[in-house]
N, C-alpha and C positions, 0 to 999 in steps of 0.2 A: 626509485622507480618501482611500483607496483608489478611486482607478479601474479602471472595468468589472465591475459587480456589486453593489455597494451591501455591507451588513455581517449580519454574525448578530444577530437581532434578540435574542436570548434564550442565557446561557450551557446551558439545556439543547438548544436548538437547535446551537450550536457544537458540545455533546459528541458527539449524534445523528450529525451530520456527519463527527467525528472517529472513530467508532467504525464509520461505515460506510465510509470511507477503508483503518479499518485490517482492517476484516470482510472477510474475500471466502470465493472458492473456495478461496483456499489454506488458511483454516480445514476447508475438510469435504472437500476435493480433491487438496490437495497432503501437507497433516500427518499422516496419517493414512499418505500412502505415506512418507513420512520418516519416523514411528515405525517402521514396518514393517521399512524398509531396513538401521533401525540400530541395534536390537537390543531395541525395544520403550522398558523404562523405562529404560534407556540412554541413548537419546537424552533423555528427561527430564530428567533433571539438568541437563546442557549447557544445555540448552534453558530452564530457568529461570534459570539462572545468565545467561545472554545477555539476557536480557529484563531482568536490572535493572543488567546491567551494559554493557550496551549496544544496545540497543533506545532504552528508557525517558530513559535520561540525552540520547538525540543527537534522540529526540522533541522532548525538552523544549527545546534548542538551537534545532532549526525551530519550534517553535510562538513563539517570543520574538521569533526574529529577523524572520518577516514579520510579526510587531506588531510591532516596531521599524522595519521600511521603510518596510512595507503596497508591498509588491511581493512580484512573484515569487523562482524560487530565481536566475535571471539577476541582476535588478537586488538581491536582497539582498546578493549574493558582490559586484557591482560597490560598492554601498552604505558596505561592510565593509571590504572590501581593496582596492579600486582597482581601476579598469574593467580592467585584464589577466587579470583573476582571474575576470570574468563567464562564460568555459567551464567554470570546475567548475559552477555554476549551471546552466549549460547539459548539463552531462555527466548532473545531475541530473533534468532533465528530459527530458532524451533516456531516461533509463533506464525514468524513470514507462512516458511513450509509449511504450518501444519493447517493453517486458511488454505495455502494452495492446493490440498489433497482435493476439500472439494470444492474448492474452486475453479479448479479444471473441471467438473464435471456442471457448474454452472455456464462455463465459456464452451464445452459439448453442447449443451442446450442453445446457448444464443447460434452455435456454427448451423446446429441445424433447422434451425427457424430463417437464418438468413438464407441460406441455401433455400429452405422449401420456399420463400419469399420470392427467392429470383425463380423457380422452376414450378412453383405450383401445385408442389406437391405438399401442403401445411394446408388445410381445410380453415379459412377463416369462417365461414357459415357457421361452421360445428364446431369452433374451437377449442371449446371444452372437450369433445369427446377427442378433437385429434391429441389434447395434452394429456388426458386421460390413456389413451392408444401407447402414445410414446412412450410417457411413465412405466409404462407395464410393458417396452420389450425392451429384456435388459440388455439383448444385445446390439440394437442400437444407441440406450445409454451408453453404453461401454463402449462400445466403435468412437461414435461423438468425443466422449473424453477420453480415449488414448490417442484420437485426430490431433485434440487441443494440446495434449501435451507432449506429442511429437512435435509440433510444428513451433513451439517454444524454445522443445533441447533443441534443434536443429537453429534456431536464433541466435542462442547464446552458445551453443558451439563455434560460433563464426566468430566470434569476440566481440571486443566492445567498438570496434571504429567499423569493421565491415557485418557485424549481427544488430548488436543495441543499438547504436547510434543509427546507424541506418535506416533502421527500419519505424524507428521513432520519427524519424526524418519526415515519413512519408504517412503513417499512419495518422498519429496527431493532428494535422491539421487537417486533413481527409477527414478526419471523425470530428473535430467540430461544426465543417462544414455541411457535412449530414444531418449532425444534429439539429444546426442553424436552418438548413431548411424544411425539419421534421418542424420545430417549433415556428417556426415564420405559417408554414401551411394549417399547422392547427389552430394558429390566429385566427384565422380566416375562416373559422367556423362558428356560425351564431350561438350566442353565449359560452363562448369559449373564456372569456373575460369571470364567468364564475369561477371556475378553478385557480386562476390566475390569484383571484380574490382571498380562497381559500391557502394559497399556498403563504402570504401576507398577512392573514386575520387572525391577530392572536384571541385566544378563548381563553377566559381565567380561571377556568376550574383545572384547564393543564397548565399554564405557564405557573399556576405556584404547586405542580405536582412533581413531589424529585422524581419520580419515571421519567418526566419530559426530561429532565436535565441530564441524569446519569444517559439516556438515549442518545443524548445529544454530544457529549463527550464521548461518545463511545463512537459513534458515528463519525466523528468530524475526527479523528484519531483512527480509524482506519478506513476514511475515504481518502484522508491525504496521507497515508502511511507512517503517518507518525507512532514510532517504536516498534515497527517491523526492521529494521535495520537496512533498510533499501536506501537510503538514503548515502547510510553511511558506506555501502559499497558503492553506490557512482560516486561518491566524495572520495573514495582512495582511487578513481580513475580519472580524477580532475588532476588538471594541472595546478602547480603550485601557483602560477601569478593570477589565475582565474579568480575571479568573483563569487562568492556562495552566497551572500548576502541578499543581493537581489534577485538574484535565482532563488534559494529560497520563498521570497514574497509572490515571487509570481506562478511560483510553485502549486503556491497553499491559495493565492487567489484565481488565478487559473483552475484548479482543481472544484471549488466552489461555483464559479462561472460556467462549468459543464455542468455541473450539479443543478443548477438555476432554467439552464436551459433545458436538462431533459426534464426536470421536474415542472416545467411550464407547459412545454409540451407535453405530458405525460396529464396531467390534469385539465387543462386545457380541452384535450380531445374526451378525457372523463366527461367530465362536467357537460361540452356541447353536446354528445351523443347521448346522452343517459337523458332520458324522457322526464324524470323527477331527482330532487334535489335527494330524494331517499336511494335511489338506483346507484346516482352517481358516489354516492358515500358507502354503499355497500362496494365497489367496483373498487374504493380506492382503497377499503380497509380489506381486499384476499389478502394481503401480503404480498411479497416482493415476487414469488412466482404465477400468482392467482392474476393478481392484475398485468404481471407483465407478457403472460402467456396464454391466457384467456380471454382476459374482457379487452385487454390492445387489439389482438390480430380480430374479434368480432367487429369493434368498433372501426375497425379497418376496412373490414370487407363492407359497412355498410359508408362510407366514406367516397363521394367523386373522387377518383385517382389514389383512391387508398393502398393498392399495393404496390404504388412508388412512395408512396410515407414507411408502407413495413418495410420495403426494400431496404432503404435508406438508415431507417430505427435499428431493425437487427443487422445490419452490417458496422454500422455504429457500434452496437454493442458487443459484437465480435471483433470488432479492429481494438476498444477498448479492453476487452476479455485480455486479450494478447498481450498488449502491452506492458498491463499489469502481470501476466503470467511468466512474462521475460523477465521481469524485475527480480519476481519469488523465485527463478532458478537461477540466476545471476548472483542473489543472495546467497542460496546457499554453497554454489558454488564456488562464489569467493573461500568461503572458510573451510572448506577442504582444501583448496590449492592452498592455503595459508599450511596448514600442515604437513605441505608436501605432495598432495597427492596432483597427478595429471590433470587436466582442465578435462580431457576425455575419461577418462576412470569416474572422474565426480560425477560427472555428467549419466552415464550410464548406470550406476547406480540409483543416482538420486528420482532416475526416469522408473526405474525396475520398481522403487519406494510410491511417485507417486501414482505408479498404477494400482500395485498392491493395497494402498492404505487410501485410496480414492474409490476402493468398488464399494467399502460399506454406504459411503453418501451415496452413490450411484443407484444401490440396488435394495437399501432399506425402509419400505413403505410404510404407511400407517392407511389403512382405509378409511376413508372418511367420508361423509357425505361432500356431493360435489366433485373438488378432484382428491385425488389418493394427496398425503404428506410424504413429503420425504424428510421424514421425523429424523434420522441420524445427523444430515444435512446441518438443516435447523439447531441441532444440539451443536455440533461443532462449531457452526455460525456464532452461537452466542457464547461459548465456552472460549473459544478462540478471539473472539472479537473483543470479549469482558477483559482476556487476557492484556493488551495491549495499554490499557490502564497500567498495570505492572510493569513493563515493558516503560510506559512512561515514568514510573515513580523509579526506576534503575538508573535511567539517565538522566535525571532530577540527583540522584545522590552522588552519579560519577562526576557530575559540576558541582555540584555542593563539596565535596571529598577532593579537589582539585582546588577549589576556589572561584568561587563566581565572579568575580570580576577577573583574576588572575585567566582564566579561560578565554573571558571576553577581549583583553588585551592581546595574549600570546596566542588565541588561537583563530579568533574571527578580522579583528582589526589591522590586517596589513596594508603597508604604504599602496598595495595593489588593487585595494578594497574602491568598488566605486559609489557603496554605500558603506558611511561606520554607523557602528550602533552603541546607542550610549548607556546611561545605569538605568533605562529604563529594563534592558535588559537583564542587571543586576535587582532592580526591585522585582520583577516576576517571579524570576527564581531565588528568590529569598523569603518572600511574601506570600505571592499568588497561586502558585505552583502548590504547593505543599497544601497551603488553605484549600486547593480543589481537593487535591486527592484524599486529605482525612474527610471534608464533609462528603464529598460522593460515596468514600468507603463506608462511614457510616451511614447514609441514608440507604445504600444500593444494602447494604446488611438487614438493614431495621426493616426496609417496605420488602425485600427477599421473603426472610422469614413471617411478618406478618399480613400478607396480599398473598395469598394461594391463587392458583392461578390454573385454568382450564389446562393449556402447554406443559404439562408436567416437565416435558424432554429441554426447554430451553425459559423457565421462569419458577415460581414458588422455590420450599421449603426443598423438593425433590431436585429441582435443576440447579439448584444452591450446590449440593450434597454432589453431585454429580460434578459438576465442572469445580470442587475442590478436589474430590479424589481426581479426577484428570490433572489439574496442576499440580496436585504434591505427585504422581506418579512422575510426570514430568519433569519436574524439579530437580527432585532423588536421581533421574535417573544421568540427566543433563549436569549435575554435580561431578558425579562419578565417571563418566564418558570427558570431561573438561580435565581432569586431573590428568588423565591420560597422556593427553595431548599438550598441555599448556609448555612444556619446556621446549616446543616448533613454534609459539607463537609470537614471540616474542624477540626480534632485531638485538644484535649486542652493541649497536651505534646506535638505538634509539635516547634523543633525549627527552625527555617528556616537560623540561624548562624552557625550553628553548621558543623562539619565536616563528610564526609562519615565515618572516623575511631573514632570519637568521638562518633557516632550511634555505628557503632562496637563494639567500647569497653563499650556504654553502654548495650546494647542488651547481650554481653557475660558476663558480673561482676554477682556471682553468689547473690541469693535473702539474704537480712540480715536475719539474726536471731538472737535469744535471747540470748546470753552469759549465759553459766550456769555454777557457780564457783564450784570448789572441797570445798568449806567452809562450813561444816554443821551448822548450825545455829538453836536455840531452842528457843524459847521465853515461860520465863516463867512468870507467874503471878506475879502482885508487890506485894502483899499478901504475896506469899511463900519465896518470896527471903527476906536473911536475912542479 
C-alpha cells in the first residue's frame, strides 16, 4: 500500500487523472505556437512520429514502475538502481516543479481571462492594450497566480480518491466538451477550412529542418508529460490488478486529440477572421501568449456569439490549467511523504516555494514593440521544457540497467494486463530510443551554437549557456540534497525481481495463523500419575 493518499478507486478514475496530467495549456497554449513556429504540418509529422515512439513507450515505463514501488520518481530510481541513482528521480521531479513555478502564473492568466469572459470585464475591441494593462499590474498577476496555486494545494490536500480522482472526474470531460464546441463553431466560419489546411500542409524547407524535429520532441514530451514523473506518481496509487497499458495509449492519444482540436479551432478562427493570408500568418506566429491573448479574444469580439466561444476557450483552458497543476503538486508531494514528511507539511511548503519562485516569471518584463515579453517565463519555458529530453534519456537507462525485456516481462505484462506488449517494445528501447536522443542531442547542439537567434533568453549561443548553467546548478544541487535523504527511500521488503502477479499474489494470500487442533490435552503432575 502506498503512503500519503490512499488509491484510484476505479480504472476510469485513474484515466481521468492521467489525461489531466497529460492535458494542460500546452494543448491550447503552447501547440499551437509550435505548429506556427515550424512550418504548420511540418511540425506534424515529427510530432506523431515522437508520440509513439517516444512519448508513449517511456509513459508506459513510469506508469509500471510506480505500480511496481507505489513510490515517487525518487524512491522508484532508488527502488531500481540503488540509492545513488535517487537524483535522476530527483532531477525528474525537479523538472515537474520547476514548469509548475510558472506555470501557475500561466493558468493566473487563463483564470482571469475566463472570468473577464463571463463578466466583461476583458476588453475584446482592445485586446492588446487590455493584455498590455494586465501584464503591467503586478498585482493582479500575482493575485491570479497565488488563486491558481491555492486552488491546486487545496485539490491535492483532499487526496487522491476525494481531491485528484474527483475532480478529474468532472473536469476532463467538461473541457473536451468546450473545446468540441469552440471547434465545431469555428467550422462554421467562412474559410475557416484554411487553417485547418495549414495545420496539415507540410512545407519542405521545415520538415527537413532539425528545429522542426527537436520542437517536436520536446513538445510531444511535455504535452503528454513524459519524463515529468506524473505518471509515475498516479502509477503508485493504481491498484496492483489494474491495467496501465491501455491507459497509457489512450493517455498519449487522448492527449493529442485535445491537442487537434484546440489547434483546429485555434486556426481555424485565425485564418477565417484575418482579412489576408499575410494577417492570418502574422496572428499565428505572436507565440503562445500573443495569439492566445490578443489576436483570439479580438477575433472573438468581431465573431456572431463570440463571447460564448471565449467563454467556453478560456474556461477550457483554466479547467485544463488545473488539472495539470494537480498533477505537478501531487508529484512532488509524493516524494516528500516518501521521506517521511506529512502530506500537510509538504504541501505547505511546497505552496510557500511555488509563490516565492513563480513571482520572477510573473513580474519580469521585456518591453517590446506591441505587447511587453515576459522574457523570464519564456527562459524557464524553454530551459525547463529542453530539460525533459533528459528526464527521458534517465528512464531510457533505468530500463536499459534493469533489462528491456526483463522489465517488459516482470513489470508491464501481468495475467491482469488487458493489453500485452510485445518486443516491439523491446526494439524501441534498444534501437529507437537512444537513435532519437544522440541525433536530437547533436543537432539541437550544432543548430544551438551555430543559428543565433533574435531570443537571446530562450535560443542561440546565449540561451544555450544559460539553460546549462541552470541544469548543472540543478543537478549539483539535486545530487547532494538525494544523498540526504535516500536511506527513507527505500522499502526493506522491496523485491525489485519479482513479478507484478507475484506482488499480487503476495499482497492477496490471507495472514497465517495459529493452527488449533480439536486434541484436548491435560497435563498432569508426575506426582499424581500412576
Amino acid at each position: 500500500m502506498t503512503k500519503g493518499g490512499g488509491l484510484f478507486t476505479s480504472k476510469w478514475g485513474l484515466l481521468m487523472a492521467a489525461l489531466g496530467a497529460a492535458i494542460g495549456t500546452g494543448n491550447i497554449w503552447r501547440f499551437p505556437k509550435e505548429v506556427a513556429d515550424n512550418g504548420g504540418g511540418s511540425f506534424m509529422i515529427p510530432y506523431i512520429i515522437f508520440l509513439f515512439t517516444w512519448s508513449i513507450p517511456i509513459l508506459l515505463v513510469e506508469f509500471n514502475l510506480g505500480k511496481k514501488t507505489r513510490k515517487g520518481t525518487m524512491g522508484s530510481f532508488a527502488s531500481i538502481l540503488g540509492k545513488n541513482k535517487a537524483w535522476m528521480g530527483a532531477w525528474m521531479a525537479w523538472i515537474s516543479t520547476a514548469i509548475g513555478f510558472y506555470y501557475a502564473v500561466v493558468m493566473g492568466w487563463t483564470l482571469r481571462y475566463a472570468w473577464g469572459s463571463m463578466s466583461g470585464t476583458v476588453s475584446f475591441s482592445n485586446a492588446e492594450g487590455a493584455w498590455e494593462s494586465f501584464l503591467n499590474s503586478p498585482g493582479s498577476i500575482v493575485f491570479f497566480q497565488i488563486l491558481a496555486i491555492a486552488i491546486s494545494a487545496f485539490v491535492v490536500y483532499r487526496g487522491i480518491e476525494k481531491g485528484v480522482e474527483k475532480v478529474n472526474k468532472i473536469l476532463i470531460p467538461t473541457l473536451f466538451v468546450l473545446l468540441l464546441f469552440s471547434m465545431i463553431w469555428a467550422l462554421t466560419l467562412p474559410g475557416a477550412m484554411r487553417g485547418v489546411a495549414y495545420i496539415f500542409t507540410p512545407q519542405a524547407d521545415s520538415l527537413f529542418n532539425g528545429k522542426t524535429w527537436i520542437a517536436a520532441l520536446a513538445q510531444s514530451a511535455w504535452s503528454c508529460s513524459a519524463g515529468m514523473g506524473m505518471a509515475i506518481t498516479y502509477g503508485a496509487y493504481t491498484r496492483r490488478k489494474d491495467d496501465t497499458t491501455l491507459n497509457t495509449a489512450l493517455t498519449g492519444l487522448g492527449d493529442t486529440t485535445i491537442a487537434l482540436v484546440a489547434g483546429i479551432m485555434i486556426f481555424a478562427t485565425v485564418f477565417a477572421m484575418s482579412g489576408t493570408m499575410a494577417e492570418a500568418e502574422t496572428a499565428v506566429e505572436a507565440g503562445g501568449s500573443g495569439l492566445t491573448f490578443i489576436y483570439l479574444p479580438q477575433l472573438f469580439g468581431q465573431m456572431i456569439g463570440g463571447r460564448y466561444v471565449a467563454i467556453a476557450f478560456f474556461s477550457a483552458m483554466a479547467f485544463a490549467a488545473l488539472t495539470s497543476m494537480i498533477a505537478t503538486y501531487e508529484n512532488a508531494v509524493k516524494n516528500f511523504v516518501d521521506i517521511g514528511w506529512t502530506r500537510k507539511k509538504a504541501i505547505l511548503v511546497l505552496t510557500a516555494g511555488m509563490v516565492l519562485l513563480g513571482l520572477p516569471s510573473s513580474l519580469i518584463l521585456l518591453p517590446a514593440p506591441g505587447a511587453d515579453i515576459p522574457v523570464f517565463l519564456d527562459n524557464q519555458d524553454f530551459v525547463w521544457g529542453m530539460g525533459l529530453v533528459v528526464s527521458g534519456a534517465f528512464i531510457y537507462f533505468l530500463v536499459w540497467k534493469y533489462g528491456i525485456t526483463r522489465f517488459r516481462v516482470n513489470f508491464i505484462n501481468s495475467s491482469y494486463a488487458d493489453m500485452k506488449i510485445g518486443k516491439a517494445f523491446d526494439i524501441i528501447f534498444k534501437f529507437v530510443i537512444p537513435i532519437e536522443l544522440i541525433l536530437m542531442s547533436i543537432w539541437f547542439i550544432f543548430q544551438t551554437i551555430t543559428a543565433p537567434v533574435d531570443e537571446w533568453w530562450k535560443g542561440g549561443i546565449i540561451g544555450f549557456l544559460i539553460m546549462m548553467a541552470q541544469w548543472t546548478i540543478a543537478i549539483v544541487g539535486l545530487i547532494y540534497l538525494s544523498r540526504k535523504v535516500e536511506d527513507k527511500l527505500v522499502d526493506e521488503d522491496f523485491d525489485p525481481d519479482s513479478t507484478i502477479d507475484e506482488d499480487i499474489e503476495k499482497e492477496d494470500s490471507p495472514y497465517e495463523v495459529p493452527m488449533i487442533s480439536n486434541e484436548v490435552r491435560i497435563d498432569v503432575p508426575e506426582e499424581m500419575q500412576t
